[in-house]
ChimeraX commands (.cxc) that place a marker at each C-alpha (Angstrom):
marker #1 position 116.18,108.43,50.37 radius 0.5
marker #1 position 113.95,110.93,48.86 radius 0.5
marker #1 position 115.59,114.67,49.75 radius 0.5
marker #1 position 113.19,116.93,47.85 radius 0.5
marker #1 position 110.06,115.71,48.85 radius 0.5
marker #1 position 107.97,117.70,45.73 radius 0.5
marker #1 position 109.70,120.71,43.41 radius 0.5
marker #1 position 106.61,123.47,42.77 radius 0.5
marker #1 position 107.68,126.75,40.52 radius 0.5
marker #1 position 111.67,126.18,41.16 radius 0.5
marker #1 position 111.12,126.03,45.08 radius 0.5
marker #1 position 112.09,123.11,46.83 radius 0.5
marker #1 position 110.06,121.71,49.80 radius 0.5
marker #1 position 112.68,119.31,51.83 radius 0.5
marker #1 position 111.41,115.55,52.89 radius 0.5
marker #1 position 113.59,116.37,56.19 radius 0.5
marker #1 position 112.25,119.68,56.81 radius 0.5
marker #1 position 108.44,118.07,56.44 radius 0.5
marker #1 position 108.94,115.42,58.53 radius 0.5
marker #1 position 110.56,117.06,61.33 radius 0.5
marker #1 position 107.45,119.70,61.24 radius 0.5
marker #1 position 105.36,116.67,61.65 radius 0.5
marker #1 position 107.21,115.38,64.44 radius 0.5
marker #1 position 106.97,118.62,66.18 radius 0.5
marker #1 position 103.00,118.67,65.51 radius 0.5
marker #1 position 102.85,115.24,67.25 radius 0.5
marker #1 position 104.95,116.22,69.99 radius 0.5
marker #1 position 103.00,119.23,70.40 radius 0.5
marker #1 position 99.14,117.85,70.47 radius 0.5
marker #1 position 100.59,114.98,72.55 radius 0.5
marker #1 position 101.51,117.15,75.61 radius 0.5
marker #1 position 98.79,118.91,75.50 radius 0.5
marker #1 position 96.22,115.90,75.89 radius 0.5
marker #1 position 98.70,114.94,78.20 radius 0.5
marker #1 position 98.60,118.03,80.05 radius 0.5
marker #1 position 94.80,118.13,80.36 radius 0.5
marker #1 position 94.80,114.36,81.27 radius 0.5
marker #1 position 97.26,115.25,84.57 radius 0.5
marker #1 position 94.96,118.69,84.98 radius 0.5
marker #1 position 98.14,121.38,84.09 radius 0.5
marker #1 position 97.38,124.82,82.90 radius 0.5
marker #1 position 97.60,123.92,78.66 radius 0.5
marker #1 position 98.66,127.22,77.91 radius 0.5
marker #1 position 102.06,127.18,79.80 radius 0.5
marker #1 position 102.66,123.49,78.56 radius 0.5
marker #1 position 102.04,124.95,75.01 radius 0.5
marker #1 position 104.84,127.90,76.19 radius 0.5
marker #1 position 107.33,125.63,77.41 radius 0.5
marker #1 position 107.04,123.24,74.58 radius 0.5
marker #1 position 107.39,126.12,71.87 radius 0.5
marker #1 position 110.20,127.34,74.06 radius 0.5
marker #1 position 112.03,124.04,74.59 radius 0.5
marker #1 position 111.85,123.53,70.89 radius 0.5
marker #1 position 113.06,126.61,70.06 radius 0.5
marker #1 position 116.27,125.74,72.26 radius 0.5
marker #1 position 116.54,122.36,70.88 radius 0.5
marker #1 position 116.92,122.92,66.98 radius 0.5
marker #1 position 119.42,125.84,68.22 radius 0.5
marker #1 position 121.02,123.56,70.32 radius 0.5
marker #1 position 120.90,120.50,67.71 radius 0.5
marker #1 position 122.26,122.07,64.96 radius 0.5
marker #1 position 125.21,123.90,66.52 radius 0.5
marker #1 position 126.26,120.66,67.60 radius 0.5
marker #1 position 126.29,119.07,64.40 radius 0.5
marker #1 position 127.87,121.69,63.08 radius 0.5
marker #1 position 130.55,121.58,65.47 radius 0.5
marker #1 position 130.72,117.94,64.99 radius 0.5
marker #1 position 130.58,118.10,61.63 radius 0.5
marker #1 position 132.97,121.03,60.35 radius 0.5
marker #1 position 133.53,119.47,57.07 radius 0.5
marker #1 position 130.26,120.07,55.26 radius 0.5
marker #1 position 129.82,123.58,56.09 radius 0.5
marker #1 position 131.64,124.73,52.77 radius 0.5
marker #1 position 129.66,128.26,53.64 radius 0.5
marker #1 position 128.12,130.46,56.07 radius 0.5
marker #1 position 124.60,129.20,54.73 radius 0.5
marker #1 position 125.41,125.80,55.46 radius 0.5
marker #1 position 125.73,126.84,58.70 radius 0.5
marker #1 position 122.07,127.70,58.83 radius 0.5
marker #1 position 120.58,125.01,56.17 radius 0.5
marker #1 position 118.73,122.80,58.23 radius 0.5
marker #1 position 116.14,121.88,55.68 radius 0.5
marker #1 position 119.48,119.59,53.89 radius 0.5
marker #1 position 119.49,117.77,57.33 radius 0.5
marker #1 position 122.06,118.28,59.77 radius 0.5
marker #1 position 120.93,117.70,63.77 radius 0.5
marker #1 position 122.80,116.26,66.29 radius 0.5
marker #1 position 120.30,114.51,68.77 radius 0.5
marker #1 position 122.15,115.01,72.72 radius 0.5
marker #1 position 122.95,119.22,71.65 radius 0.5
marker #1 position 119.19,119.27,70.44 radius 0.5
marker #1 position 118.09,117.74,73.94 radius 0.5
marker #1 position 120.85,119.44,76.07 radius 0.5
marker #1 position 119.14,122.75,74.09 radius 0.5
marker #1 position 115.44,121.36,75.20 radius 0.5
marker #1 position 116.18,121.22,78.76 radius 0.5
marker #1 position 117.47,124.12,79.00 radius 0.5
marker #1 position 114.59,126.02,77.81 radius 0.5
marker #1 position 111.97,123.62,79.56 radius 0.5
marker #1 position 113.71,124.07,82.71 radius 0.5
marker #1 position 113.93,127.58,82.34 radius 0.5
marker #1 position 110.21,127.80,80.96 radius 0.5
marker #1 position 108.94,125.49,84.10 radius 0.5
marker #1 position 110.83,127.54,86.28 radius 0.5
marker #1 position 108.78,130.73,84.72 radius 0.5
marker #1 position 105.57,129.30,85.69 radius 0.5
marker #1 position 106.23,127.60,88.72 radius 0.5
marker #1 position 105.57,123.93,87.43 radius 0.5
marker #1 position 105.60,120.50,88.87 radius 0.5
marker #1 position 109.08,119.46,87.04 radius 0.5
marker #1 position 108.86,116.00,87.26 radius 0.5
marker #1 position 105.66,115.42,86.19 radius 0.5
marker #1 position 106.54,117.92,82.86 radius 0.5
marker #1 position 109.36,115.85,82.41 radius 0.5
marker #1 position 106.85,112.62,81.95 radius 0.5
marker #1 position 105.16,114.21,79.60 radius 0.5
marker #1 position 108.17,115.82,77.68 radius 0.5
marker #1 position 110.07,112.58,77.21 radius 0.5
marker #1 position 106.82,111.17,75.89 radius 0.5
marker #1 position 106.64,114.10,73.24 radius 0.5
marker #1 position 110.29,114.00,72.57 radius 0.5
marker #1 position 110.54,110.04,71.55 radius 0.5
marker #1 position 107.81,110.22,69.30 radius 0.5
marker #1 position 109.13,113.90,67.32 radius 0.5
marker #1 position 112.65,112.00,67.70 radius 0.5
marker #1 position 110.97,108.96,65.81 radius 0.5
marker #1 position 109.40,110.68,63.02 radius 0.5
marker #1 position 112.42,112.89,63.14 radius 0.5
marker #1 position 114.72,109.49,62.09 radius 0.5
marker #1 position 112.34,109.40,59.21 radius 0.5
marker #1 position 113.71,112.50,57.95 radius 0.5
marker #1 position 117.24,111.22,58.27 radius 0.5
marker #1 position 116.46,108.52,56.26 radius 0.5
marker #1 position 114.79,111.20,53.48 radius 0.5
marker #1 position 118.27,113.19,53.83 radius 0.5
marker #1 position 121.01,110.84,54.36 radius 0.5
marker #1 position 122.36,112.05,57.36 radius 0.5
marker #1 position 123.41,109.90,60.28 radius 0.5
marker #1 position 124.26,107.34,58.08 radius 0.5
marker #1 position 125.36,104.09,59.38 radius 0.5
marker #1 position 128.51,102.60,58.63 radius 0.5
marker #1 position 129.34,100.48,55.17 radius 0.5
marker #1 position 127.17,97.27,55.18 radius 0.5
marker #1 position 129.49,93.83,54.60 radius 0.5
marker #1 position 127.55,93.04,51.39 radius 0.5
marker #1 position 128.06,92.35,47.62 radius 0.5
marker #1 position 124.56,92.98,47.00 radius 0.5
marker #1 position 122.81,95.31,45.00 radius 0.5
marker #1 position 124.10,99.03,45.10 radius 0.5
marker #1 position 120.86,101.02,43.55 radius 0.5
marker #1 position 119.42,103.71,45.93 radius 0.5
marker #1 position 116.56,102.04,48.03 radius 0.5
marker #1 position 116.03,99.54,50.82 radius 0.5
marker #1 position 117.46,95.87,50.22 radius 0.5
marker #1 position 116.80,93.06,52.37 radius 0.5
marker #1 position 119.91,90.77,53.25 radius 0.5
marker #1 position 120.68,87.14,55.30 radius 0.5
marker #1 position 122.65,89.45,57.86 radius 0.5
marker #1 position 122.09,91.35,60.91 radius 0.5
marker #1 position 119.60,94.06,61.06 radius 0.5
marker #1 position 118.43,92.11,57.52 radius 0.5
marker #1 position 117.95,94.65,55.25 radius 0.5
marker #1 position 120.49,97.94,54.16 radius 0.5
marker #1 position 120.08,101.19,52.68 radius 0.5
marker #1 position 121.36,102.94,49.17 radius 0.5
marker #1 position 121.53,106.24,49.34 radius 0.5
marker #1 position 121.27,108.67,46.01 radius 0.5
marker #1 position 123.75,110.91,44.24 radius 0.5
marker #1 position 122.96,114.34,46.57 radius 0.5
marker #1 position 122.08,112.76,49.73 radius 0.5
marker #1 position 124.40,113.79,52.69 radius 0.5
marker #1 position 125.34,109.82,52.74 radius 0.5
marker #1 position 128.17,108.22,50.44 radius 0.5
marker #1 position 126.19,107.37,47.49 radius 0.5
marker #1 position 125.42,103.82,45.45 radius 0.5
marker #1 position 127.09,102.03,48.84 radius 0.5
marker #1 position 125.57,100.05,50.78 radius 0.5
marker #1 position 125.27,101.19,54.40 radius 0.5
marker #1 position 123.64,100.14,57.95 radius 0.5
marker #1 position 120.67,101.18,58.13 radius 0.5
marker #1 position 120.73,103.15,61.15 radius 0.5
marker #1 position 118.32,105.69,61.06 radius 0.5
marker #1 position 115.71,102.91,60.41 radius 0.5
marker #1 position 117.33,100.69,63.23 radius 0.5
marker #1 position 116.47,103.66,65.80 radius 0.5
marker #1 position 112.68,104.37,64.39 radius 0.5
marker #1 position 111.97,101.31,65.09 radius 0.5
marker #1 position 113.25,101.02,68.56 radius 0.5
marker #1 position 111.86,104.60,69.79 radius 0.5
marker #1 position 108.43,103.55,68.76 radius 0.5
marker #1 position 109.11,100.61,71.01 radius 0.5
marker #1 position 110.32,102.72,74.06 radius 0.5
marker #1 position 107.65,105.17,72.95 radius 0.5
marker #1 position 105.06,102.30,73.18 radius 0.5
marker #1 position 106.48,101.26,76.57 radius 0.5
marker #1 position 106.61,104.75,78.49 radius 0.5
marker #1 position 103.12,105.03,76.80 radius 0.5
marker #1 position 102.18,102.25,79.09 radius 0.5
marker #1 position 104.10,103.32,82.09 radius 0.5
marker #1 position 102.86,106.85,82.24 radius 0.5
marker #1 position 99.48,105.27,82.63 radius 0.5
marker #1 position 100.01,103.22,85.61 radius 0.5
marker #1 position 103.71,104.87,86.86 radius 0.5
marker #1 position 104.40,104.76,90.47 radius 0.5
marker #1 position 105.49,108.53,91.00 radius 0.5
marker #1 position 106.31,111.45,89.04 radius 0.5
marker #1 position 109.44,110.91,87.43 radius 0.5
marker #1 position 109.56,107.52,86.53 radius 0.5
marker #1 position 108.88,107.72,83.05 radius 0.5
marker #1 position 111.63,109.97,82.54 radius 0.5
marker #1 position 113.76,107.88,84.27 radius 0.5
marker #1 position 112.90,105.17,82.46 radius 0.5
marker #1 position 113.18,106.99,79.14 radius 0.5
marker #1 position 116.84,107.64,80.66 radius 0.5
marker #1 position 117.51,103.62,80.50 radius 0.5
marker #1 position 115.67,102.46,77.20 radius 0.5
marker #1 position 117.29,105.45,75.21 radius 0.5
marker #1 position 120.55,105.38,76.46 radius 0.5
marker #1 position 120.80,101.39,75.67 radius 0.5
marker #1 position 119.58,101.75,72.32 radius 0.5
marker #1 position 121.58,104.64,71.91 radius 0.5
marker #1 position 124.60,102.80,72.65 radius 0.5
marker #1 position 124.15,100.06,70.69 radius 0.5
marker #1 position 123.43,102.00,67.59 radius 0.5
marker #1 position 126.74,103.73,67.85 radius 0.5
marker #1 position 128.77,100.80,66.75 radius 0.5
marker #1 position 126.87,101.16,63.54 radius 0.5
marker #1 position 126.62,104.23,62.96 radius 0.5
marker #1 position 129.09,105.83,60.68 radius 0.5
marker #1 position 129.60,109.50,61.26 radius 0.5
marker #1 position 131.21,109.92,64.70 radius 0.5
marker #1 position 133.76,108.58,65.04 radius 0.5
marker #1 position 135.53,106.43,68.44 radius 0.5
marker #1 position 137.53,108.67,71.43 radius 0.5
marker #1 position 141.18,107.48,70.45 radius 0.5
marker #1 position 142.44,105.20,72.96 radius 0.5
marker #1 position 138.78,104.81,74.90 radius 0.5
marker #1 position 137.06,102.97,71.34 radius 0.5
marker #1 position 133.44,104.54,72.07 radius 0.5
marker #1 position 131.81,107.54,70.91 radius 0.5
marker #1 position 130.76,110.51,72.97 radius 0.5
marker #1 position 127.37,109.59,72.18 radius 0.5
marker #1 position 128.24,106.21,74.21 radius 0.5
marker #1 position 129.71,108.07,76.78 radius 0.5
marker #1 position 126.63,110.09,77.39 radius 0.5
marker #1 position 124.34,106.88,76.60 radius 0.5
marker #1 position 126.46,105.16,79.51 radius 0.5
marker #1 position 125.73,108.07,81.86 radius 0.5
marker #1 position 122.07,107.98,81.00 radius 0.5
marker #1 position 122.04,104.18,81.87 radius 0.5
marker #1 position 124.01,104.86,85.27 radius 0.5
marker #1 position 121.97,107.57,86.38 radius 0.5
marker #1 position 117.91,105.99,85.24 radius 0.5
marker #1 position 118.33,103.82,88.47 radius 0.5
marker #1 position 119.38,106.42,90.49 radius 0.5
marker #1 position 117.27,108.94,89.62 radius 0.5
marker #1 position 114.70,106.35,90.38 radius 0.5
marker #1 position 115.45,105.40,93.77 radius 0.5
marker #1 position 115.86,109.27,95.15 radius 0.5
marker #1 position 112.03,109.94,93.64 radius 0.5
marker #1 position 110.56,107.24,94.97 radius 0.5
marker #1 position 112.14,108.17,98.09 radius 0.5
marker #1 position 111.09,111.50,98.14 radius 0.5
marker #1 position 107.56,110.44,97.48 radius 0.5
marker #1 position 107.40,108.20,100.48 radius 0.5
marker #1 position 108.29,110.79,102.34 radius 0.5
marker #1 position 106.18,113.38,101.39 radius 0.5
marker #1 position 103.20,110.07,101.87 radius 0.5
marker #1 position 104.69,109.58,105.76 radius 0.5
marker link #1:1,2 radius 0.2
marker link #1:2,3 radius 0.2
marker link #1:3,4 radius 0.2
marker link #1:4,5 radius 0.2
marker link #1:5,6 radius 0.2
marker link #1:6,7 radius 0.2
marker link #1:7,8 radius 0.2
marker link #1:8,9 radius 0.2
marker link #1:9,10 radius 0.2
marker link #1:10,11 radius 0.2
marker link #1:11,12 radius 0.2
marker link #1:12,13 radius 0.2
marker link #1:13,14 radius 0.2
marker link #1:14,15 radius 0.2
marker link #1:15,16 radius 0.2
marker link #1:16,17 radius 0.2
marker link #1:17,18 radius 0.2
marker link #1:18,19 radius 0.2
marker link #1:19,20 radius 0.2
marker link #1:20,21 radius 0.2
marker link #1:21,22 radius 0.2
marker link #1:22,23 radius 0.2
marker link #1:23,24 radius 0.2
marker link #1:24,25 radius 0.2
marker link #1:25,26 radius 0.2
marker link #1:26,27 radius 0.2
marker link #1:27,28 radius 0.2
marker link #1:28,29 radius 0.2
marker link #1:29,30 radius 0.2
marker link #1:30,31 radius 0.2
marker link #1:31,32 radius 0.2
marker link #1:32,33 radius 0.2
marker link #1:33,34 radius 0.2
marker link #1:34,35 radius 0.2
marker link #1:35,36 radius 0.2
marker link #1:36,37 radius 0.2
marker link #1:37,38 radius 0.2
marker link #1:38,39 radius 0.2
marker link #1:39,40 radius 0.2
marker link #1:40,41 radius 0.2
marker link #1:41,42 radius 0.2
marker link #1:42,43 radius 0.2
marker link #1:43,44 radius 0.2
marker link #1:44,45 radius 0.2
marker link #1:45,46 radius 0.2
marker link #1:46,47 radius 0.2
marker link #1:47,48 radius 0.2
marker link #1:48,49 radius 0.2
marker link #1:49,50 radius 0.2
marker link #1:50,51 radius 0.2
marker link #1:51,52 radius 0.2
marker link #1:52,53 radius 0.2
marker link #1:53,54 radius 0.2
marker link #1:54,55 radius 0.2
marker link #1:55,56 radius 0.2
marker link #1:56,57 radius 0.2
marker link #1:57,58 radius 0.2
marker link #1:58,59 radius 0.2
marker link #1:59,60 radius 0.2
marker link #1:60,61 radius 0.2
marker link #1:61,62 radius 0.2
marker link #1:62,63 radius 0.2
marker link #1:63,64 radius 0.2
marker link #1:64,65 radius 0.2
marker link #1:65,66 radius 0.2
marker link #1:66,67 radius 0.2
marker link #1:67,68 radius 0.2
marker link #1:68,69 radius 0.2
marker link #1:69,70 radius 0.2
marker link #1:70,71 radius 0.2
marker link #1:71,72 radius 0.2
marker link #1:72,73 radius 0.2
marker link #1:73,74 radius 0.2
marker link #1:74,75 radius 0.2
marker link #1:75,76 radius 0.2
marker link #1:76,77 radius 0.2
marker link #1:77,78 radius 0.2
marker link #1:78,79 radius 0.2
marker link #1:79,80 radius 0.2
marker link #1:80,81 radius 0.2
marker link #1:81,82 radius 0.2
marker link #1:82,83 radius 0.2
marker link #1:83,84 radius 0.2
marker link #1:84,85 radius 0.2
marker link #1:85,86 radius 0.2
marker link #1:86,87 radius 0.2
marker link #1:87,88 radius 0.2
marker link #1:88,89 radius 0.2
marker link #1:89,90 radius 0.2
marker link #1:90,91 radius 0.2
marker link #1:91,92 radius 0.2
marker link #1:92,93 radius 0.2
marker link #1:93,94 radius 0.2
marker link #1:94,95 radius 0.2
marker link #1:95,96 radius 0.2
marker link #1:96,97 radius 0.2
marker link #1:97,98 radius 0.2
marker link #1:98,99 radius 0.2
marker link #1:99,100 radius 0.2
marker link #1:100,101 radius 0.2
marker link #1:101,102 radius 0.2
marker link #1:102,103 radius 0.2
marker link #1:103,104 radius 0.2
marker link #1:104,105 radius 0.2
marker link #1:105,106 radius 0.2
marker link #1:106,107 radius 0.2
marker link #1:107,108 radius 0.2
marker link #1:108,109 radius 0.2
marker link #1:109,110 radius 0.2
marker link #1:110,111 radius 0.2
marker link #1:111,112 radius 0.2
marker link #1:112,113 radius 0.2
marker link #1:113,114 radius 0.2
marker link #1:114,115 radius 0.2
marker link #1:115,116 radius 0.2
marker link #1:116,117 radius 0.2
marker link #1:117,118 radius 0.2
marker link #1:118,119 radius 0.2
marker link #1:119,120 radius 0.2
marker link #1:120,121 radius 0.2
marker link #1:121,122 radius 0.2
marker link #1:122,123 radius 0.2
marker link #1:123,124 radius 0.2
marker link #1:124,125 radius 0.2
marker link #1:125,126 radius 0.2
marker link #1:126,127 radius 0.2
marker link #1:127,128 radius 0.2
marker link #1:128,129 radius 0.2
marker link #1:129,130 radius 0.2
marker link #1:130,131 radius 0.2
marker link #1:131,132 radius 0.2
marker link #1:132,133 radius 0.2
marker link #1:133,134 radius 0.2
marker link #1:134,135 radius 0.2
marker link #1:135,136 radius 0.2
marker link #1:136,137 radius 0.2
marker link #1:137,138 radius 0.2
marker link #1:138,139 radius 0.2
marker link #1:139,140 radius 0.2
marker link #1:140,141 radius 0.2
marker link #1:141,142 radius 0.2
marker link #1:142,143 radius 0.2
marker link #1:143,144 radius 0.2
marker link #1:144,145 radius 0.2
marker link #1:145,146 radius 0.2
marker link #1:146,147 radius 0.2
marker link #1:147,148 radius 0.2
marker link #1:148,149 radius 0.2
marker link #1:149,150 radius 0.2
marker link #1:150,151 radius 0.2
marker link #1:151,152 radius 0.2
marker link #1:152,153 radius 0.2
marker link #1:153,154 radius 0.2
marker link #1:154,155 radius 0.2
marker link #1:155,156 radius 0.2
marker link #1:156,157 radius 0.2
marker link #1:157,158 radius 0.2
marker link #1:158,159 radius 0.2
marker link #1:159,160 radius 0.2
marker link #1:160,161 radius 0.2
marker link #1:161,162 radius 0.2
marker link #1:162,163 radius 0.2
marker link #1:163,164 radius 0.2
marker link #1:164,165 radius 0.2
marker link #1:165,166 radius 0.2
marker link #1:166,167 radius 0.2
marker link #1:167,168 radius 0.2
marker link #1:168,169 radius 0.2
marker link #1:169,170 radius 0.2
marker link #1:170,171 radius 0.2
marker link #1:171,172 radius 0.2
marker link #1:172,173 radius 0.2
marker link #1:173,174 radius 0.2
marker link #1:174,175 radius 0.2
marker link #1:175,176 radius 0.2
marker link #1:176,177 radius 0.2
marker link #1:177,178 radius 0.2
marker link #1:178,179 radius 0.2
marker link #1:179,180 radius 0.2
marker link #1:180,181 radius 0.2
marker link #1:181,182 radius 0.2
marker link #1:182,183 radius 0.2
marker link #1:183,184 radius 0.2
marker link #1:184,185 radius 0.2
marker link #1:185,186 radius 0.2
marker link #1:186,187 radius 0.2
marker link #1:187,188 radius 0.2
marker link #1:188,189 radius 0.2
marker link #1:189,190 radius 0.2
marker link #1:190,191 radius 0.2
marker link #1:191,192 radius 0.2
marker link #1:192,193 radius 0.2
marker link #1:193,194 radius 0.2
marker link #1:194,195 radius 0.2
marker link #1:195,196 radius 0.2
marker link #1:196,197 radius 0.2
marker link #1:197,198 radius 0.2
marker link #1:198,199 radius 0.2
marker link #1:199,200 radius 0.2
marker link #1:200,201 radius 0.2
marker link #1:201,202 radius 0.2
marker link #1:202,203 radius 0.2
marker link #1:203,204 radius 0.2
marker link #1:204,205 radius 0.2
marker link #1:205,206 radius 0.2
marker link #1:206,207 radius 0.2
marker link #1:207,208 radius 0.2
marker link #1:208,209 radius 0.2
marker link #1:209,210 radius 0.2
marker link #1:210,211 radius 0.2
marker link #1:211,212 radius 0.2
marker link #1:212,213 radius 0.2
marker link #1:213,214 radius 0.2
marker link #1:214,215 radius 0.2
marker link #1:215,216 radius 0.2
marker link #1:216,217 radius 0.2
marker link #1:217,218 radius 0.2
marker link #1:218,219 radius 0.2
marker link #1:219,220 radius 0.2
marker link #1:220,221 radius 0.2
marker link #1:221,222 radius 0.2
marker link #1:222,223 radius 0.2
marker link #1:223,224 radius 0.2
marker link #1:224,225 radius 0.2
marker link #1:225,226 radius 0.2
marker link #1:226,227 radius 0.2
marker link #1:227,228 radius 0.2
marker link #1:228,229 radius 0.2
marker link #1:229,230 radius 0.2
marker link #1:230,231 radius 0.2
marker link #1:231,232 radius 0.2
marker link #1:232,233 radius 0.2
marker link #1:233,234 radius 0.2
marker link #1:234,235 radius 0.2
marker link #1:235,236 radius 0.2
marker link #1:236,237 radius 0.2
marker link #1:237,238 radius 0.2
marker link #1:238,239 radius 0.2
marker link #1:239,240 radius 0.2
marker link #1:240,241 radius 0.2
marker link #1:241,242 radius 0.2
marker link #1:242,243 radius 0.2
marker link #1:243,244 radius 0.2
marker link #1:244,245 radius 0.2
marker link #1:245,246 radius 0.2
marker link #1:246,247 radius 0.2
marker link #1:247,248 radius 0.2
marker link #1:248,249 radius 0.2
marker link #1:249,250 radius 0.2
marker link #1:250,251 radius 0.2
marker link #1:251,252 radius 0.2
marker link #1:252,253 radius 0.2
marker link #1:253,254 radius 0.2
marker link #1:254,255 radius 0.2
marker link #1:255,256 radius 0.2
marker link #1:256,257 radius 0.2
marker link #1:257,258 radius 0.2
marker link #1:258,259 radius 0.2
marker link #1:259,260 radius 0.2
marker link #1:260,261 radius 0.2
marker link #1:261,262 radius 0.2
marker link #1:262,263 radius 0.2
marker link #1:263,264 radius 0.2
marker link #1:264,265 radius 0.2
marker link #1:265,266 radius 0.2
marker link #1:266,267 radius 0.2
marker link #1:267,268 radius 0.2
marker link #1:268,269 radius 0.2
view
C-alpha cells in the first residue's frame, strides 16, 4: 500500500524490505528463547537460523523469478528484492536445505529444531505478508465490486468483507479493486502461529508441531490460492502448484505424525 516507507537525501528505504527485516528479528529472538527453554546450545541455533535464512531469500526469490519472468525487464530486477518479489514454498524449500544441512553440522536433535523453526518461520512469514501488502505483490485476484477504486482498504457486504486498492507503482494492477490476499493469510498465520504456540507447550513428542504446522499451513494455503491472482491453474488439473504442494503438506501432517509417535514409544519401551 505504502512502497517507500520514508525518502531521506534521494535514498529510498522500502516498506517491504523493513518489514521483512523485522520478521527476521522476530524469528530470530524467538528461537533463541526457544532454544534456551528446550536447553540447546544458542549459538548453533543462532548458526542454523542465519544459515537457513540465508538459503531461504536465495531460494525465495529465484523462484519468483522463475515464476514470474515477466517483470524482470533487467538483470537488476533479478536481484531487487527490496521492490518485493518472494515466492513462499522456494524460500522454505531454500530454508530446509540449509537447516538440515546446518543441524547436520552440529549434530542436532532435528525434530525438536524443526518445532522451533516452524514456530520462527510462521511468525517472519506473517510479518513478511505485511510487506506484501506495503509492495503489492501476491496480489489477489479482481474483487466482484463496483465500489470505490482509491488506493486503501475498503470494507464490503461480501466475502472476506473488505478489499484492497493498490497505487500507481505498486507491483499490483493499480486503482482496481482486488482480494485481499496478503491480509487474508496474516491473519490466519497469526492464528496457526497462536495455535502451535500452544502446542509446543504441552506437545506430545518432538515433531508434532511441525507436523501440525504441515496441516494448518497447507489448508490455508490452499484455500488462499483460489484467490490469489498471480499463479495461475495447471491446464487441465484447475489448481495451482502451490495447491499441489499444500495438498501434499495436508497428506503427509498425519503421517508424519503417526511414524513419530511411533518411534517415541519405542524408544519409551
Amino acid at each position: 500500500m505504502f512502497p517507500v516507507l520514508i525518502e531521506v537525501f534521494g535514498i529510498k528505504i522500502y516498506t517491504y524490505g523493513v518489514l521483512v527485516a523485522t520478521g527476521a528479528l522476530l524469528a530470530y529472538f524467538l528461537s533463541l528463547r526457544l532454544a534456551k527453554r528446550e536447553g540447546l546450545n544458542t549459538s548453533q541455533i543462532e548458526n542454523t537460523l542465519l544459515f537457513a535464512l540465508l538459503l531461504g531469500v536465495i531460494g525465495g526469490r529465484l523462484a519468483y523469478v522463475i515464476e514470474h519472468p515477466e517483470q524482470m525487464r533487467n538483470f537488476i530486477d533479478v536481484f531487487a528484492i527490496w521492490n518485493g518479489g518472494m515466492d513462499f514454498f522456494g524460500g522454505l524449500v531454500g530454508g530446509v536445505l540449509g537447516a538440515i544441512l546446518a543441524i547436520m553440522w552440529y549434530k542436532l536433535p532435528v525434530w525438536k529444531v524443526a518445532d522451533m523453526a516452524v514456530l520462527s518461520l510462521t511468525i517472519a512469514h506473517a510479518v513478511g505478508r505485511l510487506g506484501c501488502t506495503s509492495a503489492g505483490c501476491c496480489y489477489g485476484q479482481p474483487f466482484p465490486t463496483q465500489g470505490v477504486s482509491t488506493p486503501g482498504i475498503h470494507f464490503s457486504h461480501k466475502f472476506p468483507f473488505f478489499y484492497v486498492v493498490f497505487p500507481e507503482g505498486a507491483v499490483a494492477p493499480p486503482y482496481t479493486p482486488l482480494y485481499p490476499t496478503q491480509l487474508m493469510e496474516f491473519i490466519g498465520l497469526i492464528f496457526i502461529f497462536s495455535l502451535l504456540l500452544l502446542a509446543h507447550r504441552k506437545k506430545p513428542f518432538d515433531g508434532f508441531v511441525f507436523s501440525l504446522y504441515m496441516l494448518l499451513y497447507g489448508v490455508l494455503r490452499f484455500f488462499l490460492e483460489f484467490y490469489r491472482g498471480v499463479t495461475p491453474p495447471i491446464p487441465g488439473l484447475g489448481l495451482t502448484w502451490n495447491q499441489v504442494v499444500s495438498l501434499l503438506m495436508i497428506v503427509l501432517s498425519p503421517v508424519l505424525m503417526f511414524l513419530l509417535r511411533g518411534n517415541r514409544k519405542a524408544q519409551t519401551v
